[in-house]
N, C-alpha and C positions, 0 to 999 in steps of 0.2 A: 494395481500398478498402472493408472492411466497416465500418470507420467513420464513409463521408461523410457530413458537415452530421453530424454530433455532438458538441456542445461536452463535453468532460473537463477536470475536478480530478484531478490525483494532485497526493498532498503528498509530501514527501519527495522531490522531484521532480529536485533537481540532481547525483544521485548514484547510485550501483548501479542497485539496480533498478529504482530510481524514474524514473533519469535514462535506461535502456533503454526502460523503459515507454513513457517523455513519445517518443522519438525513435519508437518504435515505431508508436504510437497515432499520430503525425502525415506518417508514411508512409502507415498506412492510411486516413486522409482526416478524420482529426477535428481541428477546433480544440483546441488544448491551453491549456489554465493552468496553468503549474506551482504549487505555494506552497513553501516554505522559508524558512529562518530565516534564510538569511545572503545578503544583498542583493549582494555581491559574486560570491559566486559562482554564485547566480541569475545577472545579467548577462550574465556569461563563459560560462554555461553556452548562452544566448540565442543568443550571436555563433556558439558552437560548431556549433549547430543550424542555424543558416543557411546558414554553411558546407556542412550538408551536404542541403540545401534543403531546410528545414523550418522554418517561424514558428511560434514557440513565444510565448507572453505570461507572464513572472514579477511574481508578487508575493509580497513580502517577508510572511510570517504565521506565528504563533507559534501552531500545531494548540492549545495545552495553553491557551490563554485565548481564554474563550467570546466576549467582544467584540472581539475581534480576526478571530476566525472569522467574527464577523455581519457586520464590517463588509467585510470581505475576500468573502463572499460578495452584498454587496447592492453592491459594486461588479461583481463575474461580470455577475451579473445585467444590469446597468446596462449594461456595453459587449458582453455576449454576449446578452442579451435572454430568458435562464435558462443550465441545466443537464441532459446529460442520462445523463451516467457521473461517477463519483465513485470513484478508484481510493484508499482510507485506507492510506499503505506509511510513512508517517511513523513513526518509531520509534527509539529508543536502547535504549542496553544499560550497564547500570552493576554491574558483576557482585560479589556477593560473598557466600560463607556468611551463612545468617542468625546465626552467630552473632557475626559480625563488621558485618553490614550494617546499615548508619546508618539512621537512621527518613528524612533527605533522600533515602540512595541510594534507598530504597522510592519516598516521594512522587513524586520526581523522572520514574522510569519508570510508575508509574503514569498521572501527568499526560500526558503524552506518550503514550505510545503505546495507553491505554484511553479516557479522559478527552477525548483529542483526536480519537480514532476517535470517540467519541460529539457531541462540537462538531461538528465536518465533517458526519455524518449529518444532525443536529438542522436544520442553519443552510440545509445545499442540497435536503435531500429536498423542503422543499414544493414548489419549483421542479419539480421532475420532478414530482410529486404533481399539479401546475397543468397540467400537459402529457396527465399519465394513460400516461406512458412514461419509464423510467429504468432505471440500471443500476448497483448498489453495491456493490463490489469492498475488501473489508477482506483486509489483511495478519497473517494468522498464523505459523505456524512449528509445522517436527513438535515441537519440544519443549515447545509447548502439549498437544500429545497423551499425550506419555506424560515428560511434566517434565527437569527437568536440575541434577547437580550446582553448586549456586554460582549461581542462578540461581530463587529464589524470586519476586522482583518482577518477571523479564520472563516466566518461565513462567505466573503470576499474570495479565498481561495478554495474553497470547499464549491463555491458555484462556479468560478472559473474551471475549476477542472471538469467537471458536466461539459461546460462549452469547450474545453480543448478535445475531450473525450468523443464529442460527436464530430468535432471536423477531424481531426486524425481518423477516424472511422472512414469516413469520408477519403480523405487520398492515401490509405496503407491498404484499407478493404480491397478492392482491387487487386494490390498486389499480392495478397496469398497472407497478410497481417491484420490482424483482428484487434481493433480496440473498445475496451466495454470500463464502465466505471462501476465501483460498490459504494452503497451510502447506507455504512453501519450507522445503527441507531444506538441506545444504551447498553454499551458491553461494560460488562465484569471485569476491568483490568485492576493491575495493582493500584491505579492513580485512581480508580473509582471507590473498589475498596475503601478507600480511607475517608471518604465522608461518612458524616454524621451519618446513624441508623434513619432519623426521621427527614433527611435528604433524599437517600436510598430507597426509603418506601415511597417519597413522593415520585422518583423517578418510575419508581415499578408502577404506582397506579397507572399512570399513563398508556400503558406498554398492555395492548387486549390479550396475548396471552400469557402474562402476570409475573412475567420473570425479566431480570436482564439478559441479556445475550453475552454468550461466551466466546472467547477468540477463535476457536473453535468451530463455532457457526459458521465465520465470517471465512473461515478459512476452507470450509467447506464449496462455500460457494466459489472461491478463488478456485480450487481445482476443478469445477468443472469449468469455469471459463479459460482455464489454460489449456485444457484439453481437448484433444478433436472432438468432442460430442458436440462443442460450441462453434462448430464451424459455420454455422447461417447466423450467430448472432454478432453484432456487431455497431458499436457506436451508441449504444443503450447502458440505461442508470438505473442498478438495482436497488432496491432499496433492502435492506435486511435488518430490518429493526421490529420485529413481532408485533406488525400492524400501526405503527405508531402515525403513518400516516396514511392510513385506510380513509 
């Protein structure tokens, strides 16, 4: 229970890793909020969790619009009484050569998965900040590190958050708030699933200990960073993709 009595945000929260995360974190004894876009399957996602005894709280919020994050957060606030982990895994992918990719496909994932890592920050840090204790967990990916064919606006935000991740380190650290980023490599989600078997094995060769990685993993390593064992680290980018970039 390295979580008890800790209120968490993770967005993206009804699904892969978000939705291991949310399960995860409320095993180890934190209050969850999940946010997502789609109030449906928030809901179901609720009922599912309880099922396997865990209260979970959804609200319906769209990361990529700043009033929606304010208001979404100064209700936290309201019925949690603050914040004190902030898991940012909200993200899309809209893939395609630049020289095929739309100025929307750009915005699109821009908004979303930079843009809205920065709302989410902006909206709950003072809350921790008012505590003088917090913990902010932003979602990267190895191909922030060293880029990806077809794949210029999510690599684009995948490294931008590296670099918001070290300067936030930088002026929260201090105050008693810790910020660190993860850069999952090939996870087992639904949306991976569905490729081709000889897609899948090519992904696995890659990978030195010969498997994909589960939401699971990834969520593993979010609990310790939300948790005071992580309290000297800070403004650092893990990678957790089973050596892919050894």
């Amino acid at each position: 229970m390295r979580l008890q009595g800790k209120i968490a945000v993770i967005t993206g929260g009804t699904s892969g890793i978000g939705k291991a995360t949310a399960l995860r974190f409320a095993k180890e004894g934190a209050d969850v909020v999940v946010w997502a876009r789609n109030p449906q399957k928030g809901e179901a996602f609720v009922e599912e969790a309880k099922a396997q005894g865990c209260n979970l709280t959804f609200m319906p919020v769209d990361v990529s619009n700043f009033a929606d994050v304010e208001a979404a957060a100064n209700k936290v606030k309201e019925l949690k009484g603050g914040v004190d982990i902030l898991i940012n895994n909200a993200g899309i992918t809209n893939d395609s050569t630049l020289k095929k990719m739309t100025i929307e496909q750009w915005q699109n994932v821009i908004d979303i998965n930079l843009t809205g890592t920065f709302n989410c920050v902006k909206c709950l840090s003072p809350f921790m900040l008012d505590k003088g204790w917090g913990r902010i967990v932003n979602v990267s990916s190895v191909v922030g590190l060293y880029g990806n064919f077809g794949q210029t606006n999510y690599v684009a935000t995948k490294a931008g958050i590296i670099g918001m991740t070290k300067t936030l380190g930088r002026e929260l650290g201090r105050k008693g708030v810790t910020v660190n980023a993860v850069a999952p490599g090939f996870i087992a989600t639904d949306m991976v699933a569905k490729m081709p078997k000889e897609v899948l094995d090519g992904m696995i060769a890659k990978v030195p200990v010969g498997r994909l990685g589960t939401p699971e993993d990834i969520a593993a390593m979010f609990v310790f960073l939300a948790s005071e064992e992580s309290s000297y680290v800070n403004g650092a980018t893990f990678s957790v993709d089973g050596g892919m970039t050894v």
